[in-house]
C-alpha positions in Angstrom: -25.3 -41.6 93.8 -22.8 -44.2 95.4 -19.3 -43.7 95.2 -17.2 -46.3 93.4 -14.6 -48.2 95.0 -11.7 -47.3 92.9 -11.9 -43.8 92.3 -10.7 -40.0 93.1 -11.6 -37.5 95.6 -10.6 -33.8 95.3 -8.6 -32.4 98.0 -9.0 -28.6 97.0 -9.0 -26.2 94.0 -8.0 -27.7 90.7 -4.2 -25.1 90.8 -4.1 -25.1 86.8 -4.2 -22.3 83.9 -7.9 -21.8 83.6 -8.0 -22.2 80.2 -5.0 -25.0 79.9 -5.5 -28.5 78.7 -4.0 -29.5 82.0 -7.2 -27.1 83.8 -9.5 -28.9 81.1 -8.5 -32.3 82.2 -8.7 -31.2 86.1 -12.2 -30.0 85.5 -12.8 -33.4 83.8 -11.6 -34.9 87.4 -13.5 -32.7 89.4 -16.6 -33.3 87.7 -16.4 -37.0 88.0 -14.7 -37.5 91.7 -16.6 -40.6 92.9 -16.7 -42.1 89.9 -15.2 -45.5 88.8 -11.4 -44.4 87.2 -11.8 -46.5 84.2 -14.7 -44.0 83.5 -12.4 -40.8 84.3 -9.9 -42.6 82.1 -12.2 -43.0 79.2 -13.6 -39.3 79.8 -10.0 -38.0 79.9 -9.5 -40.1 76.7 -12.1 -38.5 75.0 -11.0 -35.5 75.3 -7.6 -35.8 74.5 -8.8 -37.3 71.1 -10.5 -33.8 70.6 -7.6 -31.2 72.3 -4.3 -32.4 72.6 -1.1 -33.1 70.5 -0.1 -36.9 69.3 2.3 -38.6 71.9 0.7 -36.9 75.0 1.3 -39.6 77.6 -1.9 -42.2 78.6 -4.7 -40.4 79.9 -4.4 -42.5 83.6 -1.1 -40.5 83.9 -3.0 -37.5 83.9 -4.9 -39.0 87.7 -1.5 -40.1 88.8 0.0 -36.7 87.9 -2.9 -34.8 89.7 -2.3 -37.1 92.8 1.3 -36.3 93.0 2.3 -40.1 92.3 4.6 -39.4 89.1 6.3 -36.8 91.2 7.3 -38.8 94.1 9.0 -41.6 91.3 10.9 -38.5 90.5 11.3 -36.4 93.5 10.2 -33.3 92.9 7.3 -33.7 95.3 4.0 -31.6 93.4 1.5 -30.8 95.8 -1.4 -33.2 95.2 -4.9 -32.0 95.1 -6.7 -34.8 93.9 -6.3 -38.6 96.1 -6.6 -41.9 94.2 -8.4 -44.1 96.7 -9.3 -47.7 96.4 -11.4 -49.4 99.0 -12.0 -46.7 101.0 -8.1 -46.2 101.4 -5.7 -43.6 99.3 -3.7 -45.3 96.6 0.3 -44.3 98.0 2.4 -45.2 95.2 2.9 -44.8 90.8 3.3 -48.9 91.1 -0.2 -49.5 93.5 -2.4 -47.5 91.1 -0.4 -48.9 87.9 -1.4 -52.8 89.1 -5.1 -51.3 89.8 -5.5 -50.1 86.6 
């Protein structure tokens, strides 16, 4: 199988709750590193449709999260353990991987 252009590779252990919806999504992420991340979004969409609450933020939030992009817009630097790359190169920034999507 090739590996998409715009799409995530896992840097180690998904760190959540086994059990969690956060875990559920990461497994999600796992499963499909090397995928296209329109089709990880639309995976992570389905799911939330089945498992989570109304007004959980957009499903691509849940890659950026993962990646550690929302917490460098906020500072409280989360270890990543997922990378958002796009042409071969990681996506560095909340605003890069927002214009990609």
């Amino acid at each position: 199988m090739s590996t998409a252009s715009f799409t995530v590779r896992v840097l180690r252990e998904n760190p959540h709750q086994p059990g969690s919806i956060t875990w559920r999504v990461g497994q999600v992420v796992t499963a499909m590193a090397g995928c296209a991340v329109p089709s990880i979004v639309a995976a992570i969409s389905a799911l939330e449709r089945d498992t989570t609450p109304k007004g959980v933020a957009g499903p691509a939030r849940w890659l950026s999260h993962f990646a550690g992009l929302e917490s460098l817009e906020s500072g409280k630097h989360m270890e990543p353990w997922i990378e958002i790359i796009h042409e071969s190169s990681p996506v560095k920034s909340l605003t890069a991987f927002r214009e990609l999507l």
